[in-house]
PyMOL Python script that loads the backbone (N, CA, C, O; Angstrom):
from pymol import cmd

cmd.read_pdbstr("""\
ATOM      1  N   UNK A   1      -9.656  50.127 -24.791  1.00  0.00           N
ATOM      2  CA  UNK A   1      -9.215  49.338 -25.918  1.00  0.00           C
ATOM      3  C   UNK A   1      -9.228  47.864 -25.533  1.00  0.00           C
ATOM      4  O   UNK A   1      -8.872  47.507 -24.410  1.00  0.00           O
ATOM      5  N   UNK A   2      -9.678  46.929 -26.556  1.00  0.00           N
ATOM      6  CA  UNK A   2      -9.963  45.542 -26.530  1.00  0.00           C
ATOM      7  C   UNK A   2      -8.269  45.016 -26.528  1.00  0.00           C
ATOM      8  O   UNK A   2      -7.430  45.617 -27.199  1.00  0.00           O
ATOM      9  N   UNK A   3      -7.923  43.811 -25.672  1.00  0.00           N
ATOM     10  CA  UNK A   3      -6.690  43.169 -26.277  1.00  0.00           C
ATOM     11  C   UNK A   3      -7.484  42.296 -26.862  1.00  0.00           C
ATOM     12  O   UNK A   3      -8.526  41.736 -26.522  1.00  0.00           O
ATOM     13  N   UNK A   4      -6.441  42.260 -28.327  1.00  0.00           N
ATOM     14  CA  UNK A   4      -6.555  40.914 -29.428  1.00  0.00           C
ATOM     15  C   UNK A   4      -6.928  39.777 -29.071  1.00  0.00           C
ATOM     16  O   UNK A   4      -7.710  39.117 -29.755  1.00  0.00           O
ATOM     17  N   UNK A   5      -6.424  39.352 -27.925  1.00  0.00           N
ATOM     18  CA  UNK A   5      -6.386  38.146 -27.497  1.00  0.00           C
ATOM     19  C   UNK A   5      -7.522  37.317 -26.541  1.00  0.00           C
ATOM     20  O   UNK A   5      -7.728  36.178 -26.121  1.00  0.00           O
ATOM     21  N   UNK A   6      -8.241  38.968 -26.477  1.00  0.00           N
ATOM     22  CA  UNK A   6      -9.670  38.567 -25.374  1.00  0.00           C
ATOM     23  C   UNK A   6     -11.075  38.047 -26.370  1.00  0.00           C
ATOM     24  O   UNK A   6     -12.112  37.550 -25.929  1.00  0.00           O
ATOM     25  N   UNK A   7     -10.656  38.407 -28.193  1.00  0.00           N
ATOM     26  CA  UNK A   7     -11.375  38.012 -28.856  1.00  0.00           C
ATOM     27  C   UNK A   7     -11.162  36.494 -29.708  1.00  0.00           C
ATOM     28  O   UNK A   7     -11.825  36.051 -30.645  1.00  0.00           O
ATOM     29  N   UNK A   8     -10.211  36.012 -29.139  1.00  0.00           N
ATOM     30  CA  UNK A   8      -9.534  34.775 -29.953  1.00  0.00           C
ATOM     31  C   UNK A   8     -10.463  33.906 -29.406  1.00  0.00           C
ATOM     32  O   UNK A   8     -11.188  34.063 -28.423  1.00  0.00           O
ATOM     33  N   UNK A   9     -10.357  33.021 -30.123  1.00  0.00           N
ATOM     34  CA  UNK A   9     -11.148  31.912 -30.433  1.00  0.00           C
ATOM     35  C   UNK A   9     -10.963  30.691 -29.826  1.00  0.00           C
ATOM     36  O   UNK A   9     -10.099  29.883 -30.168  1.00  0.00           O
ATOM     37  N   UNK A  10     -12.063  30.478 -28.584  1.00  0.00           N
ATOM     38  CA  UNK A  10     -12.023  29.143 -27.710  1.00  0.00           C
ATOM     39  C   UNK A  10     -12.582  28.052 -28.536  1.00  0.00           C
ATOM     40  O   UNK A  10     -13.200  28.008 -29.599  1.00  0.00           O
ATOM     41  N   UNK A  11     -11.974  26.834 -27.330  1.00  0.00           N
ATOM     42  CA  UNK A  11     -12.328  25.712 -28.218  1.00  0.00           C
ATOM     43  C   UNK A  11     -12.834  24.779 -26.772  1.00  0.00           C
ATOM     44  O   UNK A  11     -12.092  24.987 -25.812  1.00  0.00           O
ATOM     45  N   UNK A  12     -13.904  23.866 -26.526  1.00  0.00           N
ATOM     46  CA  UNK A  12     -14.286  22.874 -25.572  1.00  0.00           C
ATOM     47  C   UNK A  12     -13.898  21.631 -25.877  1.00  0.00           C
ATOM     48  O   UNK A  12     -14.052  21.056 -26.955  1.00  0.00           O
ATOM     49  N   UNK A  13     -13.220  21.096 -24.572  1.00  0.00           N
ATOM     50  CA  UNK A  13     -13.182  19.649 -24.778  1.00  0.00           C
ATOM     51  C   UNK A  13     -13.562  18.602 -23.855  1.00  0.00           C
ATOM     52  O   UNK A  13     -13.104  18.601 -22.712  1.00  0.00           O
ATOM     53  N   UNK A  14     -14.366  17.705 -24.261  1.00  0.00           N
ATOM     54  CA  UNK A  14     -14.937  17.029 -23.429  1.00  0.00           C
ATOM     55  C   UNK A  14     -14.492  15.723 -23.144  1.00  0.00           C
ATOM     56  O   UNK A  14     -15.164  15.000 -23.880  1.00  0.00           O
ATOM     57  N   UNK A  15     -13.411  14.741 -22.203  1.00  0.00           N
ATOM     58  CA  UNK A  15     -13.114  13.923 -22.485  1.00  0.00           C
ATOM     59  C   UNK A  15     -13.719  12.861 -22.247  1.00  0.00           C
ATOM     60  O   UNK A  15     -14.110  12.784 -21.082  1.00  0.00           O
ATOM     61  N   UNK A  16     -14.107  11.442 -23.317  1.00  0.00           N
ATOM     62  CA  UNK A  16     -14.668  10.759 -22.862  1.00  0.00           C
ATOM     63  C   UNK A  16     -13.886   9.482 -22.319  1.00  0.00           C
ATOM     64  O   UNK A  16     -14.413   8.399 -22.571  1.00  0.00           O
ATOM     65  N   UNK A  17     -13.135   9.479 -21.870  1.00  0.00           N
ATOM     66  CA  UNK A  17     -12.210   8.234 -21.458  1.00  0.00           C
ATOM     67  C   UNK A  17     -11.618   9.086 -20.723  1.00  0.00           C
ATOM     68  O   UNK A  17     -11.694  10.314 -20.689  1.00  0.00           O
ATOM     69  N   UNK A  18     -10.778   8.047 -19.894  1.00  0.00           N
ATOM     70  CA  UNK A  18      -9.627   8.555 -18.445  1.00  0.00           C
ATOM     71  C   UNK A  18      -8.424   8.672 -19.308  1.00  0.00           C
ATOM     72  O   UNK A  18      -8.066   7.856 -20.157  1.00  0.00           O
ATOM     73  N   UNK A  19      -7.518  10.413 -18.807  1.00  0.00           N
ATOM     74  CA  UNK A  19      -6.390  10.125 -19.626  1.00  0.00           C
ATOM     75  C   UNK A  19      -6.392  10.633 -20.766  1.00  0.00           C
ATOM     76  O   UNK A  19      -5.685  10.167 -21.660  1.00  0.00           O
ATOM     77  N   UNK A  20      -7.342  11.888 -20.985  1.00  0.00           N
ATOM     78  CA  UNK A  20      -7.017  12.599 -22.130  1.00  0.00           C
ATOM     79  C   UNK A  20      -6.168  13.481 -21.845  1.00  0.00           C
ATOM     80  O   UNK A  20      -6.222  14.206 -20.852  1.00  0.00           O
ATOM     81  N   UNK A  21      -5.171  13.493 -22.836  1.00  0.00           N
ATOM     82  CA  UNK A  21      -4.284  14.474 -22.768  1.00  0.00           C
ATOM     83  C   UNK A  21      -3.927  16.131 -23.573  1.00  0.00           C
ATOM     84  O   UNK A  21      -3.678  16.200 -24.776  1.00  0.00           O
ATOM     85  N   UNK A  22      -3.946  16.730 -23.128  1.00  0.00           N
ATOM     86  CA  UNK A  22      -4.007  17.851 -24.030  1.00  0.00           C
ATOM     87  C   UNK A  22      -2.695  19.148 -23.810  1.00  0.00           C
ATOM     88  O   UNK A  22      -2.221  19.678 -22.805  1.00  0.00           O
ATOM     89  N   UNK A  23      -2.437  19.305 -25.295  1.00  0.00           N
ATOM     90  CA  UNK A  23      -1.078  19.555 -25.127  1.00  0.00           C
ATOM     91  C   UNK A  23      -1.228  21.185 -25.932  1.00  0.00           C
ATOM     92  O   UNK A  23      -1.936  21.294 -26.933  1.00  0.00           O
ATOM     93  N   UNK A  24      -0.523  22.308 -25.390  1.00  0.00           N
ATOM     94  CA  UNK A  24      -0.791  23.516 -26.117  1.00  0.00           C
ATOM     95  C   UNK A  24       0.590  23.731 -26.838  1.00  0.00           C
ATOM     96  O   UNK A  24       1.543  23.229 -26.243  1.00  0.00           O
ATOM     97  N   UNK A  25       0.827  24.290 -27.837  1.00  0.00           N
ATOM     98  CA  UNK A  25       1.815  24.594 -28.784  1.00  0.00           C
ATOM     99  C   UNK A  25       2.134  26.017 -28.920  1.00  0.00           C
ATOM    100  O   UNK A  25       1.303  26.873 -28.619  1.00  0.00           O
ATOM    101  N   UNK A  26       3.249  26.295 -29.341  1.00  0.00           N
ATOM    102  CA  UNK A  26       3.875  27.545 -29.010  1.00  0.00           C
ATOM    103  C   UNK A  26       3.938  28.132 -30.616  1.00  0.00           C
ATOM    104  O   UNK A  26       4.294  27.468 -31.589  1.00  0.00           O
ATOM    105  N   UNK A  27       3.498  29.545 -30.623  1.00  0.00           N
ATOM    106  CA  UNK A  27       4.047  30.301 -31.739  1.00  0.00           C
ATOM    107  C   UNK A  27       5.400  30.156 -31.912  1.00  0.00           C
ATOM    108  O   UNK A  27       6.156  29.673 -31.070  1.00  0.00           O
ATOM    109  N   UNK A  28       5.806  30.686 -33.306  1.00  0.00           N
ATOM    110  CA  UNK A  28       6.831  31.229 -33.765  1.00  0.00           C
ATOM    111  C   UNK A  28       7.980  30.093 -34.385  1.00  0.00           C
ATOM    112  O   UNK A  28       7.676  28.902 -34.312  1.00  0.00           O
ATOM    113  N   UNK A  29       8.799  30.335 -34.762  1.00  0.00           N
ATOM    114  CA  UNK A  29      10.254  29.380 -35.347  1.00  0.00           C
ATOM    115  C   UNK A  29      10.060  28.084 -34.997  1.00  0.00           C
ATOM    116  O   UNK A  29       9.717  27.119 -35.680  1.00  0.00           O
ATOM    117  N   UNK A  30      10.353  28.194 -33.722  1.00  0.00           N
ATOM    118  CA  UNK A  30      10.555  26.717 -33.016  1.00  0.00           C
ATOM    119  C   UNK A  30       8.677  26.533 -32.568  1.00  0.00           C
ATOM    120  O   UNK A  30       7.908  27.375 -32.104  1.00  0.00           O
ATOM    121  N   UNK A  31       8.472  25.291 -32.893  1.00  0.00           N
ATOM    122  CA  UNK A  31       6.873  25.180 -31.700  1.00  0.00           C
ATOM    123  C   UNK A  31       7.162  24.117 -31.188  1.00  0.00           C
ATOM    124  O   UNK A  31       7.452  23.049 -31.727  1.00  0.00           O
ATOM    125  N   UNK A  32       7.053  24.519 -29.614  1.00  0.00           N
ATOM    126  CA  UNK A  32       7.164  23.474 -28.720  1.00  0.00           C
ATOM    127  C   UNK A  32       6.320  23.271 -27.933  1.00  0.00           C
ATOM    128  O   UNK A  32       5.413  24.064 -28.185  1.00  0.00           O
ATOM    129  N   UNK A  33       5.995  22.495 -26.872  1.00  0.00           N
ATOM    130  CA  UNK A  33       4.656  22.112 -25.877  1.00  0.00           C
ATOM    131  C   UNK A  33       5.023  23.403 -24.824  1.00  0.00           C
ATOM    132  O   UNK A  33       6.193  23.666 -24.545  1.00  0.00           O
ATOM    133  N   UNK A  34       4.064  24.045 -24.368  1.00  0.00           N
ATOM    134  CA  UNK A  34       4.290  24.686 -23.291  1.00  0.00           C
ATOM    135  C   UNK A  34       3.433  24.282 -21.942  1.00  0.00           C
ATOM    136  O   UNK A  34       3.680  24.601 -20.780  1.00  0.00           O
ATOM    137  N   UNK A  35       2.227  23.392 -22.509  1.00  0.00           N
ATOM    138  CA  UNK A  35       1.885  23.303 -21.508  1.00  0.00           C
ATOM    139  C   UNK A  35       0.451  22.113 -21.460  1.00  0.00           C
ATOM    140  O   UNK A  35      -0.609  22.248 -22.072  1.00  0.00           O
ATOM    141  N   UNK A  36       0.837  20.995 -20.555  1.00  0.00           N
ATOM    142  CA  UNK A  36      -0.305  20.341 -20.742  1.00  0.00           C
ATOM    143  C   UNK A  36      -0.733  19.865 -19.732  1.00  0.00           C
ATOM    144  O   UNK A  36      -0.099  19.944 -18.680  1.00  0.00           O
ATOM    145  N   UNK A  37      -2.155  19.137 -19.844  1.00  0.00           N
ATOM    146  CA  UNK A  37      -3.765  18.559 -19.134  1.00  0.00           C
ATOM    147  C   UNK A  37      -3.744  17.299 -19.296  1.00  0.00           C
ATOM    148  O   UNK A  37      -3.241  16.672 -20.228  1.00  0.00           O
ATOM    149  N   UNK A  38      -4.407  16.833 -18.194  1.00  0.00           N
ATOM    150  CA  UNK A  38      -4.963  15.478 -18.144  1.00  0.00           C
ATOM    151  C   UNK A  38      -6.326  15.957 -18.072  1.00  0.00           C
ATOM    152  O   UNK A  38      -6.657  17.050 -17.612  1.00  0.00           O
ATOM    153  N   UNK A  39      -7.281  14.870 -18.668  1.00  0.00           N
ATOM    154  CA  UNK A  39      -8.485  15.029 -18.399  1.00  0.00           C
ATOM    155  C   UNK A  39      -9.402  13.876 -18.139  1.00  0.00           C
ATOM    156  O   UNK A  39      -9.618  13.186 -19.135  1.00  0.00           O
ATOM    157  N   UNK A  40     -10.051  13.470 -16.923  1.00  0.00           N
ATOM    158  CA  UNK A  40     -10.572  12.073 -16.886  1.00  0.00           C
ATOM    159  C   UNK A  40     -12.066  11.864 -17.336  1.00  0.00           C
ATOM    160  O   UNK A  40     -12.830  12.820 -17.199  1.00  0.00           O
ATOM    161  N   UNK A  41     -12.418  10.985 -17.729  1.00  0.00           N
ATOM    162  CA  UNK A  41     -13.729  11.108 -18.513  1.00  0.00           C
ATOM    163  C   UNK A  41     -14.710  12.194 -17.712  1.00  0.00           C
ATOM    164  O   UNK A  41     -14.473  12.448 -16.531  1.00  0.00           O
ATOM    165  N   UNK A  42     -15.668  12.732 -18.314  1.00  0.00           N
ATOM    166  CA  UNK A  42     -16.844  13.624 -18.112  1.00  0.00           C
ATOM    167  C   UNK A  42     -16.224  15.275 -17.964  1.00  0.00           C
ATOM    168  O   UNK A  42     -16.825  16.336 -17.803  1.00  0.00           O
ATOM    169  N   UNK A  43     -14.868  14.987 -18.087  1.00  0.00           N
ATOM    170  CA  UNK A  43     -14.346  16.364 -17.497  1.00  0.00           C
ATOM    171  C   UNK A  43     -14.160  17.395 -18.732  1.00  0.00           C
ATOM    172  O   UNK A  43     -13.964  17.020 -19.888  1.00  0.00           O
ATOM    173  N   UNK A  44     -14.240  18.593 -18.372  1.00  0.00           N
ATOM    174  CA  UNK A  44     -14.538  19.453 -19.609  1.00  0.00           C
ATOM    175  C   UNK A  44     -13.558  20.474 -19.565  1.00  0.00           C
ATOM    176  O   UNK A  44     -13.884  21.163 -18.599  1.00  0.00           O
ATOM    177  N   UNK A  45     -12.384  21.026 -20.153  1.00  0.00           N
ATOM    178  CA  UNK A  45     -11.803  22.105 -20.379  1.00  0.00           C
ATOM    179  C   UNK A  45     -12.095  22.929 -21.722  1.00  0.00           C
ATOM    180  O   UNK A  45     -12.252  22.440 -22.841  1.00  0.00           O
ATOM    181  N   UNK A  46     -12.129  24.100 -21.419  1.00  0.00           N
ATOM    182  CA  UNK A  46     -12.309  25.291 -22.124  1.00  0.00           C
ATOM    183  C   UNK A  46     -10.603  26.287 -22.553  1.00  0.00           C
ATOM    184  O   UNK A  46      -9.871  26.950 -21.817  1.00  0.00           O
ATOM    185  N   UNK A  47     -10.520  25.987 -23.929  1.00  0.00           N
ATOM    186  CA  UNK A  47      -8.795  26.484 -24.245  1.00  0.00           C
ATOM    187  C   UNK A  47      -9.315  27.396 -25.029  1.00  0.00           C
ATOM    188  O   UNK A  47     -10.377  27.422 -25.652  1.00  0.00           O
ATOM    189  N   UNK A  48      -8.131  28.417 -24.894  1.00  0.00           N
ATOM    190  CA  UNK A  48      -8.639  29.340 -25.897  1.00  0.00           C
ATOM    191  C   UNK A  48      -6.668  29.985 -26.769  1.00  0.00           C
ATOM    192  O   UNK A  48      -5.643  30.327 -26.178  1.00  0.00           O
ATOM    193  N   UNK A  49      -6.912  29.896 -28.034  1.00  0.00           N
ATOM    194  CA  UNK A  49      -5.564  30.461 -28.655  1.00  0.00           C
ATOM    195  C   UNK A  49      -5.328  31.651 -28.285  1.00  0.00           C
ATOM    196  O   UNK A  49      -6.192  32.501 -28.069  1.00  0.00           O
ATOM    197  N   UNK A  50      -3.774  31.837 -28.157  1.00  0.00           N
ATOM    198  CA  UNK A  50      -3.355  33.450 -27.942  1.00  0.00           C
ATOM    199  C   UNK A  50      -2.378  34.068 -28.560  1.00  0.00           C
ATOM    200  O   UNK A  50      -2.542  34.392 -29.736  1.00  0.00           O
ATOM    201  N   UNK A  51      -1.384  34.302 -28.011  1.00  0.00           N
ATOM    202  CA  UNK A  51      -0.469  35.232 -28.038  1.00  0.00           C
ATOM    203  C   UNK A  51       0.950  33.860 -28.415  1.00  0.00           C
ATOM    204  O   UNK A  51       1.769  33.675 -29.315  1.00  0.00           O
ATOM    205  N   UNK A  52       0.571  33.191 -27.150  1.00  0.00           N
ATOM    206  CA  UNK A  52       1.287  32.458 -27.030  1.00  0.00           C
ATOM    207  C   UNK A  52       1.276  30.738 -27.478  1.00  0.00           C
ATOM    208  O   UNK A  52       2.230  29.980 -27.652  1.00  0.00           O
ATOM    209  N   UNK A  53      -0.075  30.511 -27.571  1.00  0.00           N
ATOM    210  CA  UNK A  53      -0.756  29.386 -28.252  1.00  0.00           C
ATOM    211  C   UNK A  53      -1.153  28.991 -29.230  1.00  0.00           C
ATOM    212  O   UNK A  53      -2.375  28.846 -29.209  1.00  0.00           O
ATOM    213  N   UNK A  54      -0.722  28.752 -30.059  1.00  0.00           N
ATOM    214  CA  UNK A  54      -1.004  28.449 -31.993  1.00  0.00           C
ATOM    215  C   UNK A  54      -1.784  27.032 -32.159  1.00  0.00           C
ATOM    216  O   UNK A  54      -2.537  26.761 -33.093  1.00  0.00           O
ATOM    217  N   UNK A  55      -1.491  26.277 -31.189  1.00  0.00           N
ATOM    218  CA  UNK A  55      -2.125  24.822 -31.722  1.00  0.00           C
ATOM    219  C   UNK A  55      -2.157  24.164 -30.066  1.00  0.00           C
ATOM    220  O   UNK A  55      -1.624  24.290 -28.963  1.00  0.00           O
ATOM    221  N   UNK A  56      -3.422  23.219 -30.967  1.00  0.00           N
ATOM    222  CA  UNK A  56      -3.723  22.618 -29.140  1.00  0.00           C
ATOM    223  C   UNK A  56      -3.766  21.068 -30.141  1.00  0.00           C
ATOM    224  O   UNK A  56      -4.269  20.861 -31.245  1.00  0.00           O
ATOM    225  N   UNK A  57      -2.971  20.107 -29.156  1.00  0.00           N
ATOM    226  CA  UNK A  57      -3.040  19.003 -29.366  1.00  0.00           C
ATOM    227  C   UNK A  57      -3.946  17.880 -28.601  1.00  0.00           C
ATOM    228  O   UNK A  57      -4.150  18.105 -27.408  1.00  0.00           O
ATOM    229  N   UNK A  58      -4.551  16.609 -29.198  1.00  0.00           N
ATOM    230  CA  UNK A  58      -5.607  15.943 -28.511  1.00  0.00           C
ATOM    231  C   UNK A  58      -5.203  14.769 -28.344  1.00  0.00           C
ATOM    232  O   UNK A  58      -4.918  14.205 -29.401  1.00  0.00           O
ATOM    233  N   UNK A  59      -5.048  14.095 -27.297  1.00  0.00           N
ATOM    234  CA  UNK A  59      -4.709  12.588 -27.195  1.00  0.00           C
ATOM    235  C   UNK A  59      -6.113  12.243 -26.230  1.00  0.00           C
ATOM    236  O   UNK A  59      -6.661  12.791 -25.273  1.00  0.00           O
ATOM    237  N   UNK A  60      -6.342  11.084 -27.010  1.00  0.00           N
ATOM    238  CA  UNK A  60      -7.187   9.501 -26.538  1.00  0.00           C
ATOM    239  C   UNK A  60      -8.890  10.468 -27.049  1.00  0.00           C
ATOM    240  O   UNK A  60      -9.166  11.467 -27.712  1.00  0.00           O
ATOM    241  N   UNK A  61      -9.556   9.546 -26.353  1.00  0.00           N
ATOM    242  CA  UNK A  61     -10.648   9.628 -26.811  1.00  0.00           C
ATOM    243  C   UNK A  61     -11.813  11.004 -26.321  1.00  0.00           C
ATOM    244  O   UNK A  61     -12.181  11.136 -25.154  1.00  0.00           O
ATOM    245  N   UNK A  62     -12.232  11.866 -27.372  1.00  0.00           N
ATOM    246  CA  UNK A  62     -12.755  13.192 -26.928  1.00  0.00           C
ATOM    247  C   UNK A  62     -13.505  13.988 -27.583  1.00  0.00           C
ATOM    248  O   UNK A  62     -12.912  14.165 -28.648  1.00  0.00           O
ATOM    249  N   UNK A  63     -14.528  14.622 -27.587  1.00  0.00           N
ATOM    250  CA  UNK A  63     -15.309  15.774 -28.271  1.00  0.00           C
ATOM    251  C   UNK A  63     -14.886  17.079 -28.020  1.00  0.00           C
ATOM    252  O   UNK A  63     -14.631  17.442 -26.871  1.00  0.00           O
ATOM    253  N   UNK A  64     -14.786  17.827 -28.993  1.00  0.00           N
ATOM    254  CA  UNK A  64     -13.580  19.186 -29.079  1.00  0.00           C
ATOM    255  C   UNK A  64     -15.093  19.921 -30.039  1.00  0.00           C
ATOM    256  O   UNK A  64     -15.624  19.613 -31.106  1.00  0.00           O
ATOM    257  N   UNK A  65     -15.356  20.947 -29.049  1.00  0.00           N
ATOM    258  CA  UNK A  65     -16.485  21.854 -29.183  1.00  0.00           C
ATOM    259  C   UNK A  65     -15.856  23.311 -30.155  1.00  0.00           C
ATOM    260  O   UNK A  65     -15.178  23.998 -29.390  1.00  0.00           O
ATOM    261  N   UNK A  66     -15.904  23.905 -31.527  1.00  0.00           N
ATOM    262  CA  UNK A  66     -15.541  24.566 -31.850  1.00  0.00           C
ATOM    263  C   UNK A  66     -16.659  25.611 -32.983  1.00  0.00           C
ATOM    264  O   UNK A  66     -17.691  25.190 -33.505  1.00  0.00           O
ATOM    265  N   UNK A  67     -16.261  26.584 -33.090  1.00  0.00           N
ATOM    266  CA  UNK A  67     -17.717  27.567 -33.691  1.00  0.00           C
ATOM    267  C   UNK A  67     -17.585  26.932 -34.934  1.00  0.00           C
ATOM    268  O   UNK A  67     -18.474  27.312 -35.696  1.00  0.00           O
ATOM    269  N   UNK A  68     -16.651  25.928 -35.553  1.00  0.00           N
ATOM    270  CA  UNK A  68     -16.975  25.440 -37.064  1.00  0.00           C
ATOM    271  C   UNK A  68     -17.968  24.001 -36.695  1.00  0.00           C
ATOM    272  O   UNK A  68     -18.399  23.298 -37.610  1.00  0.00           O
ATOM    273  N   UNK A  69     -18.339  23.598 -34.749  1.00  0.00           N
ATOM    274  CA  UNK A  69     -19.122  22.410 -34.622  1.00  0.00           C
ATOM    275  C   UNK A  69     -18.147  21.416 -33.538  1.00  0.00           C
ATOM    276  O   UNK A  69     -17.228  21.623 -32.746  1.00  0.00           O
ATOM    277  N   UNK A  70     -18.935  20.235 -34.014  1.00  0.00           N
ATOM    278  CA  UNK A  70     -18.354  19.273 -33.066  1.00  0.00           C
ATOM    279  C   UNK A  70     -17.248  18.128 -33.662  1.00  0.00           C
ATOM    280  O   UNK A  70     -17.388  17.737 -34.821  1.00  0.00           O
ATOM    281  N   UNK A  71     -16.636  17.840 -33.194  1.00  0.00           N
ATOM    282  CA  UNK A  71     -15.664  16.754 -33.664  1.00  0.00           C
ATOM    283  C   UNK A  71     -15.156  16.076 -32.857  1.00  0.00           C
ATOM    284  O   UNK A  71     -14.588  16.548 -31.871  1.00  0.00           O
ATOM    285  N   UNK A  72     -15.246  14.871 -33.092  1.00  0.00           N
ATOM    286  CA  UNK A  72     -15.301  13.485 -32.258  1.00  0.00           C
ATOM    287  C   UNK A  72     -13.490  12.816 -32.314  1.00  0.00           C
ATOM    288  O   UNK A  72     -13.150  12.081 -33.241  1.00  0.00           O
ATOM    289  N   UNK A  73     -12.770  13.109 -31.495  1.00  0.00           N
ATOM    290  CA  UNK A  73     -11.837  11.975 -31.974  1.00  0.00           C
ATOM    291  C   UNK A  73     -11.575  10.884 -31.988  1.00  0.00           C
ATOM    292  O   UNK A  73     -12.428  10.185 -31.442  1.00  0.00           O
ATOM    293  N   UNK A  74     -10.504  10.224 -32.493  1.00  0.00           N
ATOM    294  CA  UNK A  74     -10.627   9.221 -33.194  1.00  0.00           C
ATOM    295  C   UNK A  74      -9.399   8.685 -32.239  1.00  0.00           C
ATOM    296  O   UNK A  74      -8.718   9.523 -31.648  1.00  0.00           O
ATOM    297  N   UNK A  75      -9.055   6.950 -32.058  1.00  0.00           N
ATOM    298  CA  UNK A  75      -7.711   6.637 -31.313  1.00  0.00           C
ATOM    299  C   UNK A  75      -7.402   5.304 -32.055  1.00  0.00           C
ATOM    300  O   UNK A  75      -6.385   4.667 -31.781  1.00  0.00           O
TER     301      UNK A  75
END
""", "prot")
cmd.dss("prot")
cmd.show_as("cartoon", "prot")
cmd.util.cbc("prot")
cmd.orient("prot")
């Protein structure tokens, strides 16, 4: 049997500046940060939502790779 969570849906981020920050968010009632990244330009993390992860937050400047495409942020 598959867990749910091995089919959830990653997301890439590519930072282009020093100092991206990336912040993951918590299911349920309360959502709080559980857990975050620095990322210095050229550097690439791969997040993926779970169980425990409902929302991923993006600070400074970055390309966020997702199956709906690419999206550039903005600062």
């Amino acid at each position: 049997m598959t867990d749910a969570w091995e089919l959830a849906d990653y997301i890439v981020i590519k930072a282009l500046e020093n100092g991206v920050t990336i912040m993951g968010l918590t299911r349920g009632k309360d959502t709080k940060f559980h857990h975050t990244e620095k990322l210095d330009r050229g550097e690439i993390m791969v997040a993926q939502f779970t169980e425990h992860t409902s929302a991923i937050k993006i600070r400074g400047r970055a390309e966020v790779y997702t199956k709906h495409g690419m999206i550039l942020t903005e600062t």
